[in-house]
mmCIF file of the C-alpha atoms, coordinates in Angstrom:
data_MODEL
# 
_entry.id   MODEL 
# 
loop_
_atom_site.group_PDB 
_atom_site.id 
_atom_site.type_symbol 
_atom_site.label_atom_id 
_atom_site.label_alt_id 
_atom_site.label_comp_id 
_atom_site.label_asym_id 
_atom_site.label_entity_id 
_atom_site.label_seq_id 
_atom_site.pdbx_PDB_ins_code 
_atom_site.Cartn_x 
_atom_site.Cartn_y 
_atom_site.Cartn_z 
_atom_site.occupancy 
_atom_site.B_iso_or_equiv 
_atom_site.pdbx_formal_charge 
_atom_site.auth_seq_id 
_atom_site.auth_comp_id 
_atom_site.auth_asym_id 
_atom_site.auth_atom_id 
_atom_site.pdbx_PDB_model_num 
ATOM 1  C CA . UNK A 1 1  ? -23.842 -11.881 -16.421 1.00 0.00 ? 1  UNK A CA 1 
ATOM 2  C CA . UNK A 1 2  ? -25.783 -13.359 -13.772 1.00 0.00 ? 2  UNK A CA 1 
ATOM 3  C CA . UNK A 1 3  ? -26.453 -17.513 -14.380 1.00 0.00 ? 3  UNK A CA 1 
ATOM 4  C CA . UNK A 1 4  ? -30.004 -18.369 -14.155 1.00 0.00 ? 4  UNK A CA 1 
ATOM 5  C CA . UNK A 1 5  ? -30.769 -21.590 -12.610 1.00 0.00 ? 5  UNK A CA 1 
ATOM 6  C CA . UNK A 1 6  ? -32.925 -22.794 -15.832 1.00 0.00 ? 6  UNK A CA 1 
ATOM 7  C CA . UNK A 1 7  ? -29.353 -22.364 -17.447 1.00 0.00 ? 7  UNK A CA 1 
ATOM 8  C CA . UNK A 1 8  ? -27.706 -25.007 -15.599 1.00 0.00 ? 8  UNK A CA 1 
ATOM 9  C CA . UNK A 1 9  ? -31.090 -27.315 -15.405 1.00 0.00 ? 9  UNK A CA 1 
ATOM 10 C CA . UNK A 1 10 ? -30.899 -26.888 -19.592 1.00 0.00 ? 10 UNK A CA 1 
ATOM 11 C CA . UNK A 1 11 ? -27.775 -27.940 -19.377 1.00 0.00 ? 11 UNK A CA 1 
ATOM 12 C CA . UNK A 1 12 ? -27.863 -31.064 -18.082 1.00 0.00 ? 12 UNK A CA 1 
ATOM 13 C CA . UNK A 1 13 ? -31.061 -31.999 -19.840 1.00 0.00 ? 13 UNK A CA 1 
ATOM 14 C CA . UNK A 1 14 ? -28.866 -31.462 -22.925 1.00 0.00 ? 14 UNK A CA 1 
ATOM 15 C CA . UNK A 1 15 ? -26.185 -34.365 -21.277 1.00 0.00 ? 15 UNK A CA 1 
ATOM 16 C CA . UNK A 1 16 ? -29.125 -36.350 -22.720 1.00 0.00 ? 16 UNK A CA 1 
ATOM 17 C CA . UNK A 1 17 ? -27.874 -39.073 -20.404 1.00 0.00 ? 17 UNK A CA 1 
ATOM 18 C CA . UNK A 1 18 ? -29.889 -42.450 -20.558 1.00 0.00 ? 18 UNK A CA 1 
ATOM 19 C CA . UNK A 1 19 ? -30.219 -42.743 -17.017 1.00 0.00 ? 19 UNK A CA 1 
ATOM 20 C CA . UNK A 1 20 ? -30.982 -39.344 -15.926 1.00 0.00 ? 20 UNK A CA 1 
ATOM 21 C CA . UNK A 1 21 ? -34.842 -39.126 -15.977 1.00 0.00 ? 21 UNK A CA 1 
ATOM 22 C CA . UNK A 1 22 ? -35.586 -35.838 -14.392 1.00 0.00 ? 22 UNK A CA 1 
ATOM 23 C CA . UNK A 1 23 ? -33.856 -32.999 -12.632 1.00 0.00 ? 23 UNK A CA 1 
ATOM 24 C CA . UNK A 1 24 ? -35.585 -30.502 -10.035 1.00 0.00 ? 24 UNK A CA 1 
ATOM 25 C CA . UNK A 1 25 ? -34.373 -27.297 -8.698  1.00 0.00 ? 25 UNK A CA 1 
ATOM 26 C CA . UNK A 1 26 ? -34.868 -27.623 -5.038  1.00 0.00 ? 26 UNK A CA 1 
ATOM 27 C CA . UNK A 1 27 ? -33.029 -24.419 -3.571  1.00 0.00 ? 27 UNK A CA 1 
ATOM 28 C CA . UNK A 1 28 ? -31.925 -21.620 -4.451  1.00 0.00 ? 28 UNK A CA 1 
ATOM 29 C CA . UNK A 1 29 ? -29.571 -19.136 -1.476  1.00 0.00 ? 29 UNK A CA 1 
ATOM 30 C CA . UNK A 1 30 ? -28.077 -16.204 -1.531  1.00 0.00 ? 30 UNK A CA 1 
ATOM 31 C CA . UNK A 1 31 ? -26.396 -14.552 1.745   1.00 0.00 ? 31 UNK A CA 1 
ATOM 32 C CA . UNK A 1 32 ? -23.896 -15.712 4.495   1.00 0.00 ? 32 UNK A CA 1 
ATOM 33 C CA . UNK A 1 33 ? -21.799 -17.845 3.824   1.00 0.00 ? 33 UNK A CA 1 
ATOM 34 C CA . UNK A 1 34 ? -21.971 -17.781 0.519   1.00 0.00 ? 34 UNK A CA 1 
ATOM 35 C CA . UNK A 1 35 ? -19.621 -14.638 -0.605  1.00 0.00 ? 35 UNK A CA 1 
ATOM 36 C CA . UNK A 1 36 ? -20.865 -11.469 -2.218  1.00 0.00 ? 36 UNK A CA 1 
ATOM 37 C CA . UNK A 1 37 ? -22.046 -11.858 -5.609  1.00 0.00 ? 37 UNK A CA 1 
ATOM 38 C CA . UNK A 1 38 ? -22.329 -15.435 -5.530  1.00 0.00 ? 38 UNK A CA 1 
ATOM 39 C CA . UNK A 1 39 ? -25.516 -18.037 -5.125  1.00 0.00 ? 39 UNK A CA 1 
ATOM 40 C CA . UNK A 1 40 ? -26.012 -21.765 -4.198  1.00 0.00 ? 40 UNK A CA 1 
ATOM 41 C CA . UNK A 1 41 ? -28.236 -23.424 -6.290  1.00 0.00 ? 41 UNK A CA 1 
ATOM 42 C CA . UNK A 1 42 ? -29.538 -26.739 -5.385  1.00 0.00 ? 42 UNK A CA 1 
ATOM 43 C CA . UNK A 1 43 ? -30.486 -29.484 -7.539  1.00 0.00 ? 43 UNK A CA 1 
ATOM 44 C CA . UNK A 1 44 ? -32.349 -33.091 -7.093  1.00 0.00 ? 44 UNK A CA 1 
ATOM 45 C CA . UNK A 1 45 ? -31.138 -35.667 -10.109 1.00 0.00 ? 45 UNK A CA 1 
ATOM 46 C CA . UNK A 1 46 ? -32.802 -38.747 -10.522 1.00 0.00 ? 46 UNK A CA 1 
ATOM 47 C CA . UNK A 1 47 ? -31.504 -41.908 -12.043 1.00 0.00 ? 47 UNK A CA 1 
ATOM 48 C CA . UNK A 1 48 ? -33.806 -44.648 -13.556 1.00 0.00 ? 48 UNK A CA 1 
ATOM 49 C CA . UNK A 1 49 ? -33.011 -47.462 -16.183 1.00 0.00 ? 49 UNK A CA 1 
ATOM 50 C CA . UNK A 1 50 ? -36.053 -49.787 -17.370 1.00 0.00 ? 50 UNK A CA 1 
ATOM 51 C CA . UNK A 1 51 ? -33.837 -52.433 -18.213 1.00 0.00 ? 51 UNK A CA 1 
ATOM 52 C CA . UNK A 1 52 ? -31.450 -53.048 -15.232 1.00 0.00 ? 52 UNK A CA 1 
ATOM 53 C CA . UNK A 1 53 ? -31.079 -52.130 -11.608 1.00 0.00 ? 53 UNK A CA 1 
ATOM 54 C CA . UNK A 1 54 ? -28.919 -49.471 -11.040 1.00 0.00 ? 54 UNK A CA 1 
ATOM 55 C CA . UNK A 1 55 ? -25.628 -49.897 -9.071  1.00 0.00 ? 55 UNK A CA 1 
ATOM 56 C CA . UNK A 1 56 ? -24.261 -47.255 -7.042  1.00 0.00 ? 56 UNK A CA 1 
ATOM 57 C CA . UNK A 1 57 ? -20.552 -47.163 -8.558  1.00 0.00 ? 57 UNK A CA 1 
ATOM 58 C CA . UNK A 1 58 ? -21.769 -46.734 -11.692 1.00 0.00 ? 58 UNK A CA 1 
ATOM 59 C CA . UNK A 1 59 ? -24.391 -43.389 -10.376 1.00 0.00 ? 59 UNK A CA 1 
ATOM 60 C CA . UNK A 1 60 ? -21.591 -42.418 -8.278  1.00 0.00 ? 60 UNK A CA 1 
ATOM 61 C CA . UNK A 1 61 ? -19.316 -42.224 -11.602 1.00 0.00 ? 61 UNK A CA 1 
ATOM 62 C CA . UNK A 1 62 ? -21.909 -40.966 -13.647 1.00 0.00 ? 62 UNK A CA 1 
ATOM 63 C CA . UNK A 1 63 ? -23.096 -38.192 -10.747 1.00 0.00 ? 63 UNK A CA 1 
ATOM 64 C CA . UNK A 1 64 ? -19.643 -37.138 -10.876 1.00 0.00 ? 64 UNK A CA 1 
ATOM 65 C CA . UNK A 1 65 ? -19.030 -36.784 -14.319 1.00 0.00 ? 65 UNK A CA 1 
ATOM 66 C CA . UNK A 1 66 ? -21.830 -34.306 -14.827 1.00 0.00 ? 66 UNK A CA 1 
ATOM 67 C CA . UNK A 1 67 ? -21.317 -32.054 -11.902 1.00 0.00 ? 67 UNK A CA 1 
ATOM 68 C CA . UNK A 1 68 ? -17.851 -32.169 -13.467 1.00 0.00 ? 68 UNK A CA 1 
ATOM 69 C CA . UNK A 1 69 ? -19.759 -30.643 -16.901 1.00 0.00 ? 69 UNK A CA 1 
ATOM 70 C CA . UNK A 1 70 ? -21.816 -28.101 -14.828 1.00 0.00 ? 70 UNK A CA 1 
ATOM 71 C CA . UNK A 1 71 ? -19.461 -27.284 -12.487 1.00 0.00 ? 71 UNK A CA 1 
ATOM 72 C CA . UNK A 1 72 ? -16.966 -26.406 -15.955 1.00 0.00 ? 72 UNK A CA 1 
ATOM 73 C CA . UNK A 1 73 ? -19.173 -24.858 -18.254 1.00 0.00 ? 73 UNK A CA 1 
ATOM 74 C CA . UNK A 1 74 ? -20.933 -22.555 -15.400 1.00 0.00 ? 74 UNK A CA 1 
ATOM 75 C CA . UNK A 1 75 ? -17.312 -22.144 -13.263 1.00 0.00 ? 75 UNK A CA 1 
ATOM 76 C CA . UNK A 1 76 ? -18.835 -22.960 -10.108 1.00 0.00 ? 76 UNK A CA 1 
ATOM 77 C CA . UNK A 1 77 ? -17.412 -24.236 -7.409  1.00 0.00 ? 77 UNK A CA 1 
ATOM 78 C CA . UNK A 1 78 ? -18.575 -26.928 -4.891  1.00 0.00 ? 78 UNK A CA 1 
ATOM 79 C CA . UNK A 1 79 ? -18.718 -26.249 -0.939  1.00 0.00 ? 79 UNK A CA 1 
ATOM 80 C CA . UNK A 1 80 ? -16.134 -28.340 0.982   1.00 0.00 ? 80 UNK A CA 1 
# 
């Protein structure tokens, strides 16, 4: 079945992380290069705390760990 890219935006609303306060579909491709079948979605997360200023290892980690999610639960892959 073909993935819809509210699927994967519902998704990681449902992460219900703290720190993510909104995320945008920016793109969506289909064509050269990406193969047959396929399409490459792309997304815009922002991070915001109100209590404390946000440190890049910790996003980094946290960016990570739910492209990790998405990337498992939809089996996508990520361009190298």
């Amino acid at each position: 079945t073909d993935i819809e890219a509210m699927d994967v935006i519902n998704q990681g609303k449902k992460l219900n992380h703290e720190l993510i306060e909104e995320i945008q579909l920016l793109d969506i491709y289909q064509g050269k290069p990406v193969p047959a079948g396929k399409k490459s979605i792309l997304f815009r997360i922002t991070y915001r705390s109100l209590t404390k200023t946000l440190e890049d290892d910790v996003i980094n980690q946290l960016h990570k760990n739910i492209a990790d999610k998405l990337i498992k639960n939809f089996n996508a892959t990520v361009p190298v």
